[in-house]
Each structure stands twice: as structure tokens, then as C-alpha cells.
C-alpha positions as CSV (number, residue, x, y, z in Angstrom):
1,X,45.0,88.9,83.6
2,X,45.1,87.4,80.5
3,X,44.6,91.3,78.9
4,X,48.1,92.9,80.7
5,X,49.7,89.0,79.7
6,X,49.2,90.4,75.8
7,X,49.8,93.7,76.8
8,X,53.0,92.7,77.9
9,X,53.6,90.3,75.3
10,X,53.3,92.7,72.7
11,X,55.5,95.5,74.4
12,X,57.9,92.3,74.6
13,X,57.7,91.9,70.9
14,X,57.6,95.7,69.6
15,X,60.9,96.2,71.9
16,X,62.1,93.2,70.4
17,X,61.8,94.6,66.7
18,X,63.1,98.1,68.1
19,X,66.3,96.2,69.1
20,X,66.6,94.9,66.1
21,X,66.3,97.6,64.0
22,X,68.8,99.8,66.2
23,X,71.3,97.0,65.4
24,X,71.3,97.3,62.1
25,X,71.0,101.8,62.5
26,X,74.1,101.1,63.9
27,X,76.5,98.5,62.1
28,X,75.4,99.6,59.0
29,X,76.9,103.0,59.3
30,X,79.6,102.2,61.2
31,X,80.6,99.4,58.6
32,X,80.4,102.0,55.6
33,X,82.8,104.8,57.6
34,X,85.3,106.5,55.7
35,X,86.9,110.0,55.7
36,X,84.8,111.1,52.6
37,X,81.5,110.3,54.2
38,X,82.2,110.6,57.7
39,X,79.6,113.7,58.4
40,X,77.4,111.7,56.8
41,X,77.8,108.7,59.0
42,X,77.9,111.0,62.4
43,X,74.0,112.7,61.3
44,X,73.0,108.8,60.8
45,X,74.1,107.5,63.8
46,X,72.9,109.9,66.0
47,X,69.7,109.1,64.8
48,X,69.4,105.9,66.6
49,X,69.3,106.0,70.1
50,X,72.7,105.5,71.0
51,X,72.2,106.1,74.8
52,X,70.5,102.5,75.0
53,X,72.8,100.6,72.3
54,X,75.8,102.3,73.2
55,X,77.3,98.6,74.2
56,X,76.1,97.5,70.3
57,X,77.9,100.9,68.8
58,X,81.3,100.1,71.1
59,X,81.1,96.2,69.9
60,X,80.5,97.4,66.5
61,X,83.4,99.8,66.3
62,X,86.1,97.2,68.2
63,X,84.6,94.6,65.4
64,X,85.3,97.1,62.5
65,X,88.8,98.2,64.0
66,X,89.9,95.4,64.3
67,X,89.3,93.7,61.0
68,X,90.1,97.1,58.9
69,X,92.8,98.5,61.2
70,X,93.9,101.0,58.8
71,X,90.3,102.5,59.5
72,X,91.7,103.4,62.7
73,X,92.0,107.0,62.1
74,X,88.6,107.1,61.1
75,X,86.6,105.8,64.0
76,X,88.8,107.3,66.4
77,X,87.8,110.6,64.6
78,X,83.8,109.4,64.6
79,X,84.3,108.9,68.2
80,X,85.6,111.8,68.9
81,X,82.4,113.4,67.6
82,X,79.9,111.4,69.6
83,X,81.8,111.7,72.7
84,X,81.7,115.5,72.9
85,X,77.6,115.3,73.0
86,X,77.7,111.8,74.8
87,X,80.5,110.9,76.9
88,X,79.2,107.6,78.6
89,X,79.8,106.4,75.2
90,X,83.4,107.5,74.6
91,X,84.4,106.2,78.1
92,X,82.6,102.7,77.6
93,X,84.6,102.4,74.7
94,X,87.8,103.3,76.1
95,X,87.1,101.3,79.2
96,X,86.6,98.4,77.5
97,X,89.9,98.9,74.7
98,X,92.0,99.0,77.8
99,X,89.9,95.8,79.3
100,X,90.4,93.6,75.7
101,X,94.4,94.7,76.0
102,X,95.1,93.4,79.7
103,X,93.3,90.6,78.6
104,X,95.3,89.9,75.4
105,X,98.6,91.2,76.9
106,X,98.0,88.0,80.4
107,X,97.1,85.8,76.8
108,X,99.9,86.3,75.2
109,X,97.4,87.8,72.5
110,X,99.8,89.9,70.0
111,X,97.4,90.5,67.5
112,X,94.4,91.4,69.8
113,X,97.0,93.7,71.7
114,X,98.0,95.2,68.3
115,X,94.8,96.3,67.2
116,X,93.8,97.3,71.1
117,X,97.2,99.9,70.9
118,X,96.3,101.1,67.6
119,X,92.9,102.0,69.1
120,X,93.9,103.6,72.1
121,X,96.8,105.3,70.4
122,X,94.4,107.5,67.9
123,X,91.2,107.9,70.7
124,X,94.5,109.5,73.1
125,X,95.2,111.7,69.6
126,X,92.1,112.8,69.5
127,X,92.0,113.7,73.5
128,X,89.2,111.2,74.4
129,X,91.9,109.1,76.0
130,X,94.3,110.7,78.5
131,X,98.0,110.2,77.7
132,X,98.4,109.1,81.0
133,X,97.0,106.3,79.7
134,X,99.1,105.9,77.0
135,X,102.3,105.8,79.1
136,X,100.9,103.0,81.1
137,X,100.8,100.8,78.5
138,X,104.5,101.5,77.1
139,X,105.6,101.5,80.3
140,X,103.8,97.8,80.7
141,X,104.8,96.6,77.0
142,X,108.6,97.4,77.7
143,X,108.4,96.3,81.7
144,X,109.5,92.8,80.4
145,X,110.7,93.1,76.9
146,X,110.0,90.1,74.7
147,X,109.9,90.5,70.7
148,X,106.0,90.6,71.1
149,X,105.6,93.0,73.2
150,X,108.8,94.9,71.8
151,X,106.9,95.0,68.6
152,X,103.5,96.3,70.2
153,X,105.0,99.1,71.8
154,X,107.0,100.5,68.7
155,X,103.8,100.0,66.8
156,X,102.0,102.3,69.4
157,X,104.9,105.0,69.9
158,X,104.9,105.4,66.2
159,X,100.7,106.4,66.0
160,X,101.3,108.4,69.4
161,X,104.4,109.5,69.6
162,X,103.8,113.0,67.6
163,X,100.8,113.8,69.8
164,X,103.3,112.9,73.2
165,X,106.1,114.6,71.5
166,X,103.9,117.7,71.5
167,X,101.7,117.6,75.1
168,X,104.7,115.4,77.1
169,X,107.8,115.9,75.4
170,X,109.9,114.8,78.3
171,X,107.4,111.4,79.0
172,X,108.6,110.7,75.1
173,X,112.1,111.2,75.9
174,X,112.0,108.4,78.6
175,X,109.8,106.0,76.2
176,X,112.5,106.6,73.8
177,X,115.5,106.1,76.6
178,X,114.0,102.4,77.5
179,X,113.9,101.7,73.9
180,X,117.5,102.8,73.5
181,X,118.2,100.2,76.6
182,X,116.4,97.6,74.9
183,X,118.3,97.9,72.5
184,X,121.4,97.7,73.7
185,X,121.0,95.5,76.6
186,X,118.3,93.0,76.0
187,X,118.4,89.8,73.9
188,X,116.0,90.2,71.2
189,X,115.4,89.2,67.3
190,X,117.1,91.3,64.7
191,X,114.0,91.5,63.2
192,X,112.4,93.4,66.3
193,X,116.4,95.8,66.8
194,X,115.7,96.5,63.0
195,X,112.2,98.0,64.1
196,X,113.4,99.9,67.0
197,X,116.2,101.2,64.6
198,X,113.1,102.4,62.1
199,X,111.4,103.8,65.2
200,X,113.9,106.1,65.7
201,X,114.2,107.3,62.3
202,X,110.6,108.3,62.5
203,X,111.1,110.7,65.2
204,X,114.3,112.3,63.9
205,X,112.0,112.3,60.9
206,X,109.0,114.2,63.1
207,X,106.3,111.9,62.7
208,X,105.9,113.3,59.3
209,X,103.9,109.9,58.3
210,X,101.8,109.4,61.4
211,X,100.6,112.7,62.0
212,X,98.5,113.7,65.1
213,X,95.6,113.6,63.0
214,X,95.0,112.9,59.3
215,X,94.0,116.0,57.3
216,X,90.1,115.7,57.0
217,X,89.4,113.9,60.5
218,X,90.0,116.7,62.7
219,X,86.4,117.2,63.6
220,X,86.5,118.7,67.4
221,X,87.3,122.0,68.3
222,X,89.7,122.1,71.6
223,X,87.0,123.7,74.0
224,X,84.9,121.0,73.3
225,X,86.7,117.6,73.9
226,X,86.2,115.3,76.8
227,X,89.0,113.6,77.8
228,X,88.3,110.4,80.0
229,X,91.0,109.2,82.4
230,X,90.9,105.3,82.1
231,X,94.1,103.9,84.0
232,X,95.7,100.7,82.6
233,X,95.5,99.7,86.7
234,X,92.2,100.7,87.8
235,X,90.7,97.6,89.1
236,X,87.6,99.1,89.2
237,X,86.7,98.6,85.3
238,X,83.4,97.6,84.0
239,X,83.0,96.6,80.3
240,X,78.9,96.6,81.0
241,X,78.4,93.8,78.6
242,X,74.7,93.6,79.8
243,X,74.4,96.5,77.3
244,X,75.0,94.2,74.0
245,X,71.9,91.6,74.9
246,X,68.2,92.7,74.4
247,X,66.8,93.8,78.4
248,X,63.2,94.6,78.7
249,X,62.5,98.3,79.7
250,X,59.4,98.8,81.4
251,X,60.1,102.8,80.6
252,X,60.7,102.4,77.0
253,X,58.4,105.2,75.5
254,X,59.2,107.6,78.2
255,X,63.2,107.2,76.9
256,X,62.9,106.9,73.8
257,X,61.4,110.5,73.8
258,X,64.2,111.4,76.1
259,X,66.1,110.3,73.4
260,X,64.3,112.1,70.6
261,X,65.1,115.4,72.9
262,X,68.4,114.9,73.2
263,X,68.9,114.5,69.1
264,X,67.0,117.1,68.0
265,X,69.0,119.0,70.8
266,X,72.1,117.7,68.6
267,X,71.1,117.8,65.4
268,X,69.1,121.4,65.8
269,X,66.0,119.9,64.8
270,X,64.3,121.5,67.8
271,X,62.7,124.8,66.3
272,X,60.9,122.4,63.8
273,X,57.2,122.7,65.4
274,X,55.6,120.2,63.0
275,X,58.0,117.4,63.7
276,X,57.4,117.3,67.2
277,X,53.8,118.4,66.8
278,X,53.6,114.9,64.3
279,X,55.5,112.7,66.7
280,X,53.4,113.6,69.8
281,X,50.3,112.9,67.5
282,X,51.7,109.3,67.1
283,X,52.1,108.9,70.7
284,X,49.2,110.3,72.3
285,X,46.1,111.2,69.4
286,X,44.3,114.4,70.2
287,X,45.8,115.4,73.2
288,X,49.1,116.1,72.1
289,X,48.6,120.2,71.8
290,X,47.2,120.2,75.3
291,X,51.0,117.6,76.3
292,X,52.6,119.9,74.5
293,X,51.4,123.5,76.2
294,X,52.1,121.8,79.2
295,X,55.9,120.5,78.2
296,X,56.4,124.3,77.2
297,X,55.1,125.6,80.5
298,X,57.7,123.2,81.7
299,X,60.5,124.2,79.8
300,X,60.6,127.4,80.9
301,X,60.6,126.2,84.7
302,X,63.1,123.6,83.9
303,X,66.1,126.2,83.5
304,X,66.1,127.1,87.2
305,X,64.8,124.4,88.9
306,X,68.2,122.0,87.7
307,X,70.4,125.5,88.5
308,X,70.6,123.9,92.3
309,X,71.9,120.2,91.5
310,X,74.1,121.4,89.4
311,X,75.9,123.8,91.5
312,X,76.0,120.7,94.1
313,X,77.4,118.3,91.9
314,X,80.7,120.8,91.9
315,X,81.8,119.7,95.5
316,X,83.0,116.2,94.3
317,X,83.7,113.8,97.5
318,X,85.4,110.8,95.5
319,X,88.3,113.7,95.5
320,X,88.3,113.3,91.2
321,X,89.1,116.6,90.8
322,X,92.1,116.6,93.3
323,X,93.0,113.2,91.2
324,X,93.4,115.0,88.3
325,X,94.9,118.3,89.3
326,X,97.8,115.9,90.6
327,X,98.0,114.7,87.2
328,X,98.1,117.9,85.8
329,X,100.5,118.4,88.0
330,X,102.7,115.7,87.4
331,X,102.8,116.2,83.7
332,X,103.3,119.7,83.9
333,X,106.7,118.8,85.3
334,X,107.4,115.9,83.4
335,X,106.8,117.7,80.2
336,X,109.1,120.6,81.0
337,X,112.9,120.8,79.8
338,X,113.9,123.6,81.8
339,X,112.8,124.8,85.6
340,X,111.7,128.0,84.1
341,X,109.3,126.3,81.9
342,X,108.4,123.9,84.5
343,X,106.9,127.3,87.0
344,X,105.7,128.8,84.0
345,X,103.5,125.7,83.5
346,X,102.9,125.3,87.0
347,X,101.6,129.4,87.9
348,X,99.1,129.0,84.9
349,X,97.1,125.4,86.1
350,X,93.8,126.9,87.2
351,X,93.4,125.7,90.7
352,X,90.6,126.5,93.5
353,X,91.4,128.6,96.5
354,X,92.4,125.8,98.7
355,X,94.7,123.8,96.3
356,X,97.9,125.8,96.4
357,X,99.4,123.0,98.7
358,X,98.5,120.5,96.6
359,X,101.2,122.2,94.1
360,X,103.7,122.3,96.7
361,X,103.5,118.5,97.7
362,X,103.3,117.2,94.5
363,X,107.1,118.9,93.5
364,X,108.1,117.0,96.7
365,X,106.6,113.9,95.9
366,X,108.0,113.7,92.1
367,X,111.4,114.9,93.9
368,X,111.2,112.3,95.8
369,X,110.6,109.5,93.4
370,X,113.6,110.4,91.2
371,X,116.8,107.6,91.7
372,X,119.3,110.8,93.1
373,X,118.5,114.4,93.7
374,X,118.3,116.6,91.0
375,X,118.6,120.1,91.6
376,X,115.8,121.1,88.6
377,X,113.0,120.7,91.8
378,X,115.2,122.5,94.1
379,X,114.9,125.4,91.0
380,X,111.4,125.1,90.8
381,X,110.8,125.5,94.2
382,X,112.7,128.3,94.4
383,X,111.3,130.1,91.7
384,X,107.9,130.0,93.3
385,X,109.0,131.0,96.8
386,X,110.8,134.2,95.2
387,X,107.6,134.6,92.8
388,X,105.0,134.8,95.5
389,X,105.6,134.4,99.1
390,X,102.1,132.4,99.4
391,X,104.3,129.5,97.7
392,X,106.8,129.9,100.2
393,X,104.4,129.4,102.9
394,X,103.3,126.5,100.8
395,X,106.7,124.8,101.2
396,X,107.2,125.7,105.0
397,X,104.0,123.7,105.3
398,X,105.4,121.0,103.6
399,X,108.5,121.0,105.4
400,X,106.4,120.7,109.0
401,X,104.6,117.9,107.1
402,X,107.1,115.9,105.9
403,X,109.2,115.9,109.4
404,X,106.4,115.1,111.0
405,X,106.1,111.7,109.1
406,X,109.6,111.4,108.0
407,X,109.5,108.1,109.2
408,X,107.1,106.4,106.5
409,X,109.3,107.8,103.8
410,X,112.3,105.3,102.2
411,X,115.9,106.4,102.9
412,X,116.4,107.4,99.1
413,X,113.4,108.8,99.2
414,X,113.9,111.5,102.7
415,X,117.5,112.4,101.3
416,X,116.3,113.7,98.0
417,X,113.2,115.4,100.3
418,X,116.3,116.9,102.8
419,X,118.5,117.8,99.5
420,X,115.3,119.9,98.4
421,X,115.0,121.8,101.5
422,X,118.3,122.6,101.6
423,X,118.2,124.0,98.5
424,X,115.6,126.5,99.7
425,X,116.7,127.5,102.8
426,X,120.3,127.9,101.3
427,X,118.7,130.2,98.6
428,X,116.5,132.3,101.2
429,X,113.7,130.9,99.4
430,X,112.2,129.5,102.9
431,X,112.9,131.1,105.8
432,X,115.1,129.9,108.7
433,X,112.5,129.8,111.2
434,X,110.9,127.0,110.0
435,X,113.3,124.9,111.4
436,X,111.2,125.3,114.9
437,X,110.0,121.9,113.5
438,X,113.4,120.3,114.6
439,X,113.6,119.6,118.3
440,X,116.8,117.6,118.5
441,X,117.2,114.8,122.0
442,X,116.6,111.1,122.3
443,X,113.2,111.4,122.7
444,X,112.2,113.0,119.9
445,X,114.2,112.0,117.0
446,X,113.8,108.7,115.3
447,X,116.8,107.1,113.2
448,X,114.6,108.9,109.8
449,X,114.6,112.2,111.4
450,X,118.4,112.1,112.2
451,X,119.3,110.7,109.0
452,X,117.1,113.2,107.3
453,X,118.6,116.4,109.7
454,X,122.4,115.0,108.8
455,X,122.1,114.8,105.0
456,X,120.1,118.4,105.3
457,X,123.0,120.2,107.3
458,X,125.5,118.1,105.6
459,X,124.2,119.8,102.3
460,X,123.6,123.5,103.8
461,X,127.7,123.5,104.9
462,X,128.7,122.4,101.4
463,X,126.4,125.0,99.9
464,X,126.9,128.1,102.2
465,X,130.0,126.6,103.8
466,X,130.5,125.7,107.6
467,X,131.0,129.4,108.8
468,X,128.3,130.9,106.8
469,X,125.9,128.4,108.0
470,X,127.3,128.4,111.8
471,X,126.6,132.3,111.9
472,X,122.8,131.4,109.6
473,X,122.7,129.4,112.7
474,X,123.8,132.0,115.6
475,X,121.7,134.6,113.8
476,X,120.9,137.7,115.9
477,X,117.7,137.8,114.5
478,X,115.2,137.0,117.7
479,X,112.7,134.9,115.9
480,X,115.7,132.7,114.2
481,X,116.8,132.3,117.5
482,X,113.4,131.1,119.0
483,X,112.4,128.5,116.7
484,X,116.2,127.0,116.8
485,X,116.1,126.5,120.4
486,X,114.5,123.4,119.4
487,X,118.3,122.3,117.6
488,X,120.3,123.5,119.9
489,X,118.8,122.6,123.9
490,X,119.7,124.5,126.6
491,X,117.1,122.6,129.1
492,X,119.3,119.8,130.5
493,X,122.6,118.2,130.4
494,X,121.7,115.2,129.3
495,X,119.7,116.9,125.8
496,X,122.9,119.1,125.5
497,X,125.1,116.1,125.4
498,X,123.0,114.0,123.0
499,X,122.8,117.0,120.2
500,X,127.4,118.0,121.0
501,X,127.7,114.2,119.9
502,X,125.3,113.9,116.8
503,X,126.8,117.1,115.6
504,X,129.9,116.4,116.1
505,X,129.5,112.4,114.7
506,X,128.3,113.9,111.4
507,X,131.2,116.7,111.0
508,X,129.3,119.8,112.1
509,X,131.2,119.7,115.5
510,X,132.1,123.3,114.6
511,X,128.5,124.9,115.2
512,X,128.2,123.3,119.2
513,X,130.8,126.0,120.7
514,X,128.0,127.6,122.5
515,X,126.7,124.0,123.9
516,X,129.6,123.2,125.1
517,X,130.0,126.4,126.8
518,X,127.1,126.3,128.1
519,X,127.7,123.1,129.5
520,X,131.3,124.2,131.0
521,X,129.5,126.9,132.8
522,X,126.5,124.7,134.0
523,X,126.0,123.9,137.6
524,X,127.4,120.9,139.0
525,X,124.1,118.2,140.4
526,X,123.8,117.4,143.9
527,X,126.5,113.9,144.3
528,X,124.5,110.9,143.2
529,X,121.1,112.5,141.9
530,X,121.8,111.6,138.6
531,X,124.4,109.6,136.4
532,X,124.3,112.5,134.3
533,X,127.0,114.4,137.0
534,X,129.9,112.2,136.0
535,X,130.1,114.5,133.1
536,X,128.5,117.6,133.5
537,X,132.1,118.8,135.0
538,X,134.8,117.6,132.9
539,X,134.5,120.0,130.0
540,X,133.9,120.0,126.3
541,X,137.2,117.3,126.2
542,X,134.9,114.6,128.0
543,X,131.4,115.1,126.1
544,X,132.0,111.8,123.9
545,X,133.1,110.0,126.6
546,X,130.6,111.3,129.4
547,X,127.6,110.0,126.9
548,X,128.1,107.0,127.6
549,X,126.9,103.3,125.6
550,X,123.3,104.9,125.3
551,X,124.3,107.9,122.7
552,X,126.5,105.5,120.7
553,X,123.9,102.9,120.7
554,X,121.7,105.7,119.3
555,X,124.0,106.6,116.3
556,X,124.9,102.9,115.3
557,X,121.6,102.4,113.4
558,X,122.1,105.8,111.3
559,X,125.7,104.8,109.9
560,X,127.2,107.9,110.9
């Protein structure tokens, strides 16, 4: 007992001084950074194990940032480095930046926000922050413009607004729009208008004295940055402070030369046989040739015994990847001027079989979320469709989908989703057929699905006009005429009725000639089998009146 007490005691102890002395590997460097020296700094650093006192580098940078702020540049750059051979440490870092901001920003904090910004703004330069990112936190500065928060914002647009203006042109324009508005509309210093005004000198200027990066501290190559999606809202954050406090670990040795594998991996000090030969002499005497035969024998096993796990870890179940391909998405359009630049963009996202209809809904869902309809989706979808029919199949799906749950969407948000489709099936983009979806009576429809149906014929006759769309309608073609027995019943008097009056109540009476012909010619019911007989004889003149309170009852919740 008293033996593996002193034992312990002294592992204590020696882990203790290792602590130590990894704090000091680390702020000392990170305290002497500076564009001339930076290479430097990088080779020093990674030679303390910056796995286990990655919370002590990520304090130590936020310390140094924050008191030399015009340093930024440079540890965003020496971050950059570090992340693209360890990327738990460029996401702990960025994790907790957007953590000390929310915290600041609910504190009323403007110097602790300004340094957070400047932070985030040259780590989203440097791609280790997604500018995602950074248009959450303009959009946050200027949801409630004060001259704080006023003055945080145009401090951030001016360190990132080159690097938006070139990945997100169109995000930048609407930053720049709710400046504008600010501007003009809301009641702040002159000091903070005079700022704004300055801000927008810089970008007629280009950013020419904020660059994207400062010559000398563009470090990464493009194929080699890791870009970590930290969103301003994710509840889900953990700063992992445990990591700045000393923690016992009862597998210290065996990391530690994980550790040493990893940087010589880095630093190419791995064909060196005499350093490792020394270091395993240090650890284990005389049988460190025998160890070291063995870790040879197992190095050339390793390579495809980790080839299975690795192919595994592909299929990701937290749906990550789909996360992100929306995102890509998203700012594919956003970022586009024209609709022609918007499907170039779109055709060249690398996406696996199986996520074509994730392309489809996404166009539908930003169409959706704009204020009024603008025709640039309505392009965009049409390009695709008349670009490869597999879009266009795409977009019927979407169309079955978003009928099916019309009823969960907002009213602004199902006419700009019924202006879309109307767009394409006015343009031949999707075919005609898909409108077997539709099945028009009582029943079926809700007050969403009739509202939607109205604003999409409504929009089909003032593109195509009423005749053109009557004979779209009447088409010969047999399959057209199939899937459109759905809008236009035959079954039943009472169905035929229903669909003469909503029709007709929404200015398309023109296109139920055949219904009501139909219904002339229909066979009178037995004498009191049904109400339904009052009018079933009295001719298209009576259909309004033969419906009865139950079909205007149905209409007075659409507003038609």
C-alpha cells in the first residue's frame, strides 16, 4: 500500500511539473507572435502537446487578442495553421469566441464584444469560421440597433466585409441595406451615422485597407482548410473549461507518445531513427529495439485494419452532411446576382446520389421565405427542369409534397410556393400531369389547399391567359386528361357543384363549361333520395343557388 501511495504521489507530482512546463511552451510563444516570426512560433508550439492543453493555448490566444487586438491578423493566421493538422483545437476556439460574445452582447459588454468580432471576423477570413457565422452576428448586432451595438457591427463588416464581398456578395448587400435603414430610420448618435457613413466609403473604396488577409499571413493552401460551422444559436455549445485546470491522467505516458507520433507526423521528424530509437530508450531501457520491431510489425498492419472504420464513419446519422449541403445550398443562391449564375452554382455542388431533392426543396423553401414572390426562383427552377429532366422530376416531387402538407405552411408563405409552380408549369418546365395531386370536393380540400389552388390558377390565366389555359386544361392529350379528373369530378352532383362554384367564386368560371354540361345532361335522382335533386335539374343558371349555405359557408374562410 504504502508503495503504489508514492507511486501515485510521484506520477501526481511529475504530471504536475509537466503541466507546468506546457504552460509556459505555450504562452510564451504565443505572447512573442508576430508576422516576422510566425513559422517560428508554429514549429514551437507544436512541440508541446497541444492535444492535452488545447484549453491553455485557446485561453492564451483570447488573453493575447484581446489585450493587443491589432495582433488579430496574426493569431487568426497561427490558428489557421494548427487547425489544418488539429481541428478540435480551431473549433474549441471558435466555440468558445462565439460563447464570450453572447455573453458580452446579454452584458451589455462593448469592449469584450469588440474584441470577440474582431476575432471571429479574421478566423471566418481565414476559413476556420463559416461565414454563416458571421452573418449571424450582424444580423444579431443590427436586430436592435443601439450606438453600441451599431458600432460593433461596422467594426466587424469592415475586417469581413472583403472576404463576404467575395464568397456572399449578395449576404453583403443585405448587411449593407440594414445599415442604410439604420441610417436613415433609426435614432442614433452622430458620432455612430458618421461611422456608418465611413463604412460605406470603405466598400466603395474595396476594402483596400482591410484586406482578406495581410500579405505575409496567408499560410493555408485552399485544399487544406477546415472550416468549422459554429452557429451563433446552437444551444448545444461547450467551452470545455475543464481543459484549462491540471486533471490527473492515469494514461499519461501512453499519450504523451501518441502525442510525440502525431508531431513528428507534423513536423517530418519521423524518418529520424535515432530520435525515436533515444526516446524509447528513456522510456523503457533495453527493450526498446525489441518495442520497437514490434511497433514496425504494427505499422504495416495498421494501414488496413483502420480502412473499415473509416469507410463507416461516412454514413453520418446526426444528418451533418445534409446540414451543410443545405447551407451550401442556401448560399449558393444567396450569393448569386443573376438566375443564370444562381444554376450555374447550383449544377456544380458535389452531391451524393440520393440528394438531388434536397436541391429542389431548398429553392422552394428560400422562395418561400422571401416577403413577395420573386420571379428569380421561378427562373432558377426553370433552368434546371429544361437542363436535365431529373430536376424536373425533382420539382414534381416537391409539388406532391408540398400539397400534401400545404396546410402547415403560412399564407405568405404557400402563395409564393403556388406563384413558383405556376411559373413552371406555365413555362413547360413541369408537366401538366402532375396536377393528379389536386382532387378538388369538400372533403378533400382544406381552406390552405384552396387558397393555394386559387392564387396558382389565378396566376396560370394571367400568364398563359384564360383560353390558353382552359384548352392546357381540356388538353386531348390522355394522360393530361387522367390526372385532371381529380380537378374537374365527374363522380357526383354534389362534387360537380362544389368545384362550378369555387371556380367560378375566384374568376375562372370560364373553364367549368364542360361541368356544367355534364351536369345539364345528368340524370334526375329518384324524388326525395337526396337533397342534392333540388338542383341537379335546373341547369347551369341555378348551380350558385342549388349549393346551398354549405358551399358558401366553405368559401367564407378563404376571402374569395
Amino acid at each position: 500500500m504504502a508503495e503504489a501511495t508514492d507511486r501515485s504521489d510521484a506520477d501526481d507530482t511529475r504530471q504536475r511539473e509537466s503541466w507546468d512546463q506546457l504552460k509556459k511552451r505555450i504562452n510564451g510563444p504565443v505572447n512573442k507572435a508576430n508576422t516576422d516570426n510566425l513559422q517560428d512560433i508554429i514549429v514551437e508550439l507544436f512541440g508541446a502537446n497541444l492535444v492535452r492543453g488545447r484549453g491553455l493555448f485557446c485561453r492564451s490566444l483570447m488573453r493575447a487578442q484581446a489585450q493587443s487586438t491589432s495582433f488579430t491578423a496574426v493569431y487568426a493566421a497561427l490558428v489557421a495553421v494548427i487547425n489544418t493538422k488539429l481541428p478540435i483545437i480551431g473549433e474549441l476556439l471558435v466555440t468558445r469566441l462565439v460563447l464570450q460574445f453572447r455573453r458580452a452582447f446579454r452584458r451589455d459588454d462593448k469592449n469584450q464584444c469588440l474584441s470577440s468580432v474582431m476575432f471571429l471576423a479574421h478566423l471566418s477570413n481565414q476559413r476556420v469560421a463559416h461565414e454563416v457565422l458571421a452573418f449571424q452576428i450582424v444580423s444579431l448586432l443590427l436586430e436592435t440597433p443601439t450606438d453600441d451595438s451599431v458600432e460593433v457591427a461596422v467594426a466587424f463588416a469592415r475586417e469581413v466585409g472583403a472576404f463576404l464581398g467575395t464568397i456572399a456578395p449578395r449576404v453583403l448587400s443585405y448587411v449593407f441595406d440594414a445599415f442604410r435603414s439604420i441610417l436613415h430610420d433609426a435614432e442614433i448618435d452622430k458620432r455612430t451615422q458618421y461611422m456608418i457613413e465611413v463604412l460605406f466609403q470603405h466598400r466603395r473604396d474595396g476594402f483596400k485597407d482591410n484586406p482578406i488577409i495581410p500579405e505575409g499571413l496567408d499560410l493555408v493552401e485552399e485544399d487544406e482548410q477546415i472550416v468549422h460551422e459554429v452557429a451563433m444559436d446552437d444551444d448545444d455549445l461547450d467551452a470545455q473549461d475543464e481543459l484549462n485546470v491540471f486533471k490527473l491522467d492515469p494514461e499519461f505516458e501512453e499519450n504523451e507518445e501518441k502525442y510525440a507520433a502525431i508531431r513528428r507526423g507534423i513536423l517530418g521528424e519521423g524518418e529520424s531513427d535515432d530520435d525515436s530509437g533515444s526516446e524509447s530508450g528513456t522510456e523503457t531501457g533495453t527493450e526498446g529495439d525489441s518495442e520497437s520491431g514490434e511497433e514496425s510489425g504494427s505499422d504495416e498492419a495498421e494501414p488496413v485494419e483502420p480502412a473499415q472504420p473509416v469507410k463507416q464513419q461516412i454514413h453520418d446519422l446526426t444528418e451533418t452532411e445534409m446540414i451543410n449541403l443545405r447551407r451550401t445550398i442556401y448560399l449558393a443562391i444567396m450569393s448569386s446576382l443573376s438566375f443564370e449564375e444562381a444554376a450555374h452554382k447550383l449544377l456544380k455542388i458535389e452531391m451524393r446520389p440520393g440528394e438531388e431533392q434536397e436541391l429542389c426543396t431548398m429553392v422552394i423553401e428560400c422562395c418561400s421565405q422571401e416577403r413577395t414572390y420573386k420571379n428569380f426562383y421561378g427562373l432558377i427552377g426553370e433552368r434546371l427542369c429544361k437542363l436535365n429532366r431529373m430536376w424536373a422530376g425533382g420539382f414534381a416531387q416537391a409539388f406532391a409534397s408540398c400539397y400534401e402538407n400545404i396546410h402547415r405552411y403560412e399564407t405568405s408563405h404557400l402563395r409564393n410556393i403556388a406563384h413558383f409552380f405556376a411559373h413552371l408549369l406555365a413555362a413547360n418546365a413541369l408537366r401538366w400531369s402532375e396536377l393528379r395531386v389536386v382532387v378538388l370536393t369538400e372533403e378533400t380540400t382544406t381552406s390552405s389547399s384552396r387558397i393555394f389552388l386559387k392564387i396558382l390558377l389565378q396566376d396560370l390565366a394571367e400568364n398563359l391567359g384564360l383560353q390558353a389555359l382552359n384548352q392546357k386544361l381540356k388538353s386531348d392529350d390522355a394522360q393530361i386528361s387522367e390526372a385532371l379528373r381529380g380537378m374537374f369530378p365527374r363522380d357526383d352532383a354534389k362534387s360537380i357543384r362544389f368545384a362550378i362554384n369555387y371556380y367560378t367564386s375566384i374568376g375562372l368560371g370560364a373553364i367549368t363549361e364542360e361541368m356544367r354540361e355534364w351536369l345539364k345532361a345528368a340524370p334526375t335522382p329518384a324524388a326525395g333520395s337526396d337533397s342534392d335533386s333540388d338542383g341537379s335539374d335546373s341547369g347551369s343558371g341555378s348551380v350558385g343557388s342549388s349549393s346551398g349555405s354549405d358551399s358558401r359557408s366553405s368559401y367564407s374562410s378563404l376571402g374569395i
